[in-house]
C-alpha positions in Angstrom: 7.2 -40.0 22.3 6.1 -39.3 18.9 4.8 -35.9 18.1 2.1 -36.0 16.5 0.8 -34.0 13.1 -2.2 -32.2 14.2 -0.3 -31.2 17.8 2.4 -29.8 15.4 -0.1 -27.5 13.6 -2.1 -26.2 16.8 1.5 -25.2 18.3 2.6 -23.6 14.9 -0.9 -22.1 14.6 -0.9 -21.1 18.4 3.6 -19.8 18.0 2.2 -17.6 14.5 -0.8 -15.8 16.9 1.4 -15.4 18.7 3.7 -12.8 16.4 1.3 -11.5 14.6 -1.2 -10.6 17.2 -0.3 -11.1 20.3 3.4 -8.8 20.1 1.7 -6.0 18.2 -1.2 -5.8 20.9 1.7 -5.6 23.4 3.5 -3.1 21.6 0.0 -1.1 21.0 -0.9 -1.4 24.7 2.5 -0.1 25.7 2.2 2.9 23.2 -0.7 3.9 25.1 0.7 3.2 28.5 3.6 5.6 27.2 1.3 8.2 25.7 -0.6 8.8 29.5 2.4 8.8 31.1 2.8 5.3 32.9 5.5 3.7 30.4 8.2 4.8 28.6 12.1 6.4 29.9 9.7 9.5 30.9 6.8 7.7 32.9 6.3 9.8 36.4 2.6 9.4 36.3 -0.9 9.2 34.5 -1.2 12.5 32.6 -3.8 13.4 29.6 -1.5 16.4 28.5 -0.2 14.5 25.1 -3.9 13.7 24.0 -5.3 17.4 24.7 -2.0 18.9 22.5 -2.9 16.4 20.0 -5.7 18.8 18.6 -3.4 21.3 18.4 -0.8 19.3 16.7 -1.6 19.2 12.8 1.4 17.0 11.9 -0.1 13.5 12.3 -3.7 14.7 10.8 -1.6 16.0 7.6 0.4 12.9 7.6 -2.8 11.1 7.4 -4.9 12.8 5.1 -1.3 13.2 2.5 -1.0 8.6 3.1 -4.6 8.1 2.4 -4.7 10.7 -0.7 -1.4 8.7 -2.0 -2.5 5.2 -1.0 -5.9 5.5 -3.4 -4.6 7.3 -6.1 -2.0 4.3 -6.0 -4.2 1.7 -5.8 -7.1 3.6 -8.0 -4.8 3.6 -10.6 -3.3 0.2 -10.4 -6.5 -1.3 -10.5 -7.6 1.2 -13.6 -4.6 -0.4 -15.5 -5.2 -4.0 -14.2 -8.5 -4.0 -15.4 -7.7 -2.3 -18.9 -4.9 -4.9 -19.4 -7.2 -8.0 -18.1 -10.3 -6.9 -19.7 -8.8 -5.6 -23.2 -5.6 -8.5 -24.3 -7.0 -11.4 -23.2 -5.2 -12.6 -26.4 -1.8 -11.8 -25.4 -2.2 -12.6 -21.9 -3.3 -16.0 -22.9 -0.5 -16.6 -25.4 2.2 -13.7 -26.3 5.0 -13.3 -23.1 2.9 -10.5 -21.5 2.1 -12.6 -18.6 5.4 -14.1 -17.6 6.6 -10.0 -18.0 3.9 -9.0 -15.4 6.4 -10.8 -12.9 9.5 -9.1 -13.7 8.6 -6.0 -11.0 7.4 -8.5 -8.2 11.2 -10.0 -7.8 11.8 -6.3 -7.5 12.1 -5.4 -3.4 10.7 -1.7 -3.0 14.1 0.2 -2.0 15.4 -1.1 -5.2 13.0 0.0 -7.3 12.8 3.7 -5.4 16.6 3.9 -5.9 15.6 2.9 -9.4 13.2 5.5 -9.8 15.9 8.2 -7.9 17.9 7.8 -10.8 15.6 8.0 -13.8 13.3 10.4 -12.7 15.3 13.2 -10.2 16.4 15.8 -12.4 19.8 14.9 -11.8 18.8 11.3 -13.2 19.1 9.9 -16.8 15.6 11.6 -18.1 16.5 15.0 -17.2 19.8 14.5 -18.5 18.6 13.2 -21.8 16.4 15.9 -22.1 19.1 18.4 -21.6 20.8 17.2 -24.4 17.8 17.0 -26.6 17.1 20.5 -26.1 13.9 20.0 -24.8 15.4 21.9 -21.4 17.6 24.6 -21.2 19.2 23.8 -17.4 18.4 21.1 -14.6 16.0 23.7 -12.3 13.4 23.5 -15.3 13.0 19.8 -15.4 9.6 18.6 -13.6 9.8 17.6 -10.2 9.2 14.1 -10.5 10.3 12.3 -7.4 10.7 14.1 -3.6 8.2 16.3 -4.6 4.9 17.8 -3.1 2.3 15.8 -4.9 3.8 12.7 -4.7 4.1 12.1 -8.1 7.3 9.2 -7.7 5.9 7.5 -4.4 2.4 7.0 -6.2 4.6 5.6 -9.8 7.0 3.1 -7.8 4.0 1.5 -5.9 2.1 1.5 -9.1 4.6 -0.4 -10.8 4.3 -2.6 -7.8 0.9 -3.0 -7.3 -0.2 -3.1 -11.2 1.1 -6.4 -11.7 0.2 -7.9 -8.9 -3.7 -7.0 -9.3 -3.0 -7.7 -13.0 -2.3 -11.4 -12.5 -5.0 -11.2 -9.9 -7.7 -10.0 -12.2 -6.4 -12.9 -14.6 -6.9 -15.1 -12.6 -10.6 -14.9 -11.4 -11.0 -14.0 -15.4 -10.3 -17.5 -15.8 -11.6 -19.4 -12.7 -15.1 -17.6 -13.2 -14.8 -18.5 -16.9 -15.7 -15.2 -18.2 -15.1 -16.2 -21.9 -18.0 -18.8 -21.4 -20.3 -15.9 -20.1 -18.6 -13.8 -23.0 -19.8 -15.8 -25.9 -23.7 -16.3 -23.4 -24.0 -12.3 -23.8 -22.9 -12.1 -27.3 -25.8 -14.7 -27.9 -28.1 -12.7 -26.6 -27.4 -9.7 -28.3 -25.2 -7.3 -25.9 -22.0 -5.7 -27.0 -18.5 -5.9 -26.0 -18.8 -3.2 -24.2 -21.9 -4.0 -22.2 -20.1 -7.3 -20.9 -17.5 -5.4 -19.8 -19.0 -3.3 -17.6 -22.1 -4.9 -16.4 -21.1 -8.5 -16.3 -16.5 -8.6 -15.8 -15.8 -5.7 -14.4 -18.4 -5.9 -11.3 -17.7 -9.0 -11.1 -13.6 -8.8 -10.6 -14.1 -6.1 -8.5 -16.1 -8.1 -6.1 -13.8 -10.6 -5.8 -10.8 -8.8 -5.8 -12.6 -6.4 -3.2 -10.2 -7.6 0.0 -7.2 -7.8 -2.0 -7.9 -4.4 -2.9 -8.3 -3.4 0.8 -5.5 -5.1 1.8 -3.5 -3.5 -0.7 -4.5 0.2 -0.1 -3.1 -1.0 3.9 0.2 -2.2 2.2 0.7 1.6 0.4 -0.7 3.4 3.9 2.3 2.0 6.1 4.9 1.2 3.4 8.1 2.9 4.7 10.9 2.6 1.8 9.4 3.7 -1.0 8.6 7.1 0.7 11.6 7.8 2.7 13.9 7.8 -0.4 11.2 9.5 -3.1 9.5 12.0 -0.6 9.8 14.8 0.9 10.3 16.0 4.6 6.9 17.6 4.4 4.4 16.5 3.8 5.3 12.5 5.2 3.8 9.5 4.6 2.4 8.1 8.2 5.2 5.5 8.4 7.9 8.5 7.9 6.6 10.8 10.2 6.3 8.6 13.0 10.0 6.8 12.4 10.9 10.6 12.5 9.2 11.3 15.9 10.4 8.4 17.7 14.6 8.6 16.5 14.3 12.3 17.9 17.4 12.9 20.6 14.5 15.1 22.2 13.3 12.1 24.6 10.2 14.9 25.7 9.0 14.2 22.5 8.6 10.2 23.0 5.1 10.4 24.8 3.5 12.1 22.0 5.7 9.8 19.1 4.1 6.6 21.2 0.0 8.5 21.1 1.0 9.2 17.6 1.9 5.3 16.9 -1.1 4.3 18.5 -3.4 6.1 16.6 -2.1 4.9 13.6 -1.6 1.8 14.2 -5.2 1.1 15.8 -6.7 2.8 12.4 -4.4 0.2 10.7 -5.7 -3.0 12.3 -9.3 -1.2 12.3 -9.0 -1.6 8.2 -7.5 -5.4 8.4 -10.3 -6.4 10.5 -12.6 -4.8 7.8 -10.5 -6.4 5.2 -11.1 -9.9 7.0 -14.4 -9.3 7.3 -14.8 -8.7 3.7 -12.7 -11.9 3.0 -15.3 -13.9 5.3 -18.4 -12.4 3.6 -17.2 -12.8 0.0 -16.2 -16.5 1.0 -19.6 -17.7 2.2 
């Protein structure tokens, strides 16, 4: 019996709704089962305990507030540069070997570029050390904290150097498929200035476009996991941190509140993709 082309692509399409949907609904409904009381290695019964100590449990709020605050200064400031570099060398992009380097830090997986980052930027790394023997510091202690520090300052870099070329070659890209350089030289025509087709005519319209990307994107930095267990700190944590944290506890008391803590953050997650996907749908029609 032959099997059939578009038989093979419902049952692909059906086996990938599958994993991406179906599994993390089960694993969501089984965090809530666990975080009443009726799942879990601790289940003796429904209980609303773990949800009334969450409002006196500050942990998960801080997490989430310190995430968001880190995720859109990240993406803010990737998109800042993206749109500089798009909007200001069109030249080079078009021509000079600035666009092929804009893929250099995408082969780049995130651990590798944290451990990069370790190492130029700690102040046991090569900067500090340089800077020691410039003279420009007299001892290690008085070299900025750069990475696993309070403000964040080497989580928000590495996924900047992430996320910069991506939106980069993103903002490129709808540059040229909405032929902006024909709508350029229309403006110029007509009397407005560089600088007025920049900001009333490109850059509203890339950011319109790129709108679900960016969304997307600010998810990507709110759950990424590698980049802030080697660069931060124990406190404050990025969301994904603090609840790996919570659930690898030998305290197995603790597990109810890990699993309402995973719930939480993972409905507010998939909250913001079905936004994104909304968005996507909208800008499509």
């Amino acid at each position: 019996m032959r099997f059939r082309l578009p038989e093979f692509a419902k049952l692909l399409l059906g086996g990938y709704g599958l994993l991406v949907v179906g599994l993390p609904l089960a694993g969501l409904a089984y965090a809530l089962l666990g975080s009443v009381g009726l799942a879990g290695p601790l289940a003796a019964g429904f209980t609303g305990r773990y949800w009334r100590a969450l409002g006196h449990d500050t942990g998960l709020l801080y997490a989430a507030l310190y995430s968001a605050g880190v995720a859109l200064v990240a993406v803010g400031l990737s998109t800042g540069l993206a749109l500089a570099l798009v909007l200001g060398a069109q030249a080079s992009l078009r021509r000079g070997p600035l666009l092929g380097l804009l893929y250099v830090p995408l082969l780049m997986p995130a651990l590798v570029l944290a451990f990069y980052l370790f190492q130029l930027l700690s102040r046991s790394g090569w900067l500090s050390r340089l800077s020691y023997q410039a003279g420009l510091t007299s001892r290690l202690e008085t070299f900025p904290e750069l990475v696993q520090d309070a403000a964040g300052v080497g989580i928000v870099l590495a996924h900047v150097l992430l996320t910069f070329p991506f939106l980069a070659l993103l903002f490129q890209a709808i540059y040229q498929e909405s032929r902006l350089d024909d709508y350029y030289q229309l403006t110029r025509t007509l009397g407005a200035s560089a600088g007025q087709f920049r900001r009333r005519v490109a850059l509203p319209l890339l950011l319109r476009r790129a709108a679900p990307t960016l969304l997307l994107s600010t998810v990507a930095t709110l759950g990424a996991y590698d980049i802030p267990l080697l660069l931060g700190r124990p406190y404050p944590q990025m969301l994904s941190v603090y609840l790996t944290t919570r659930l690898q506890r030998f305290d197995l008391r603790e597990l109810p509140a890990a699993y309402l803590a995973g719930f939480l953050v993972a409905g507010g997650l998939l909250m913001l993709l079905v936004l994104a996907l909304r968005t996507i749908r909208r800008h499509a029609l």
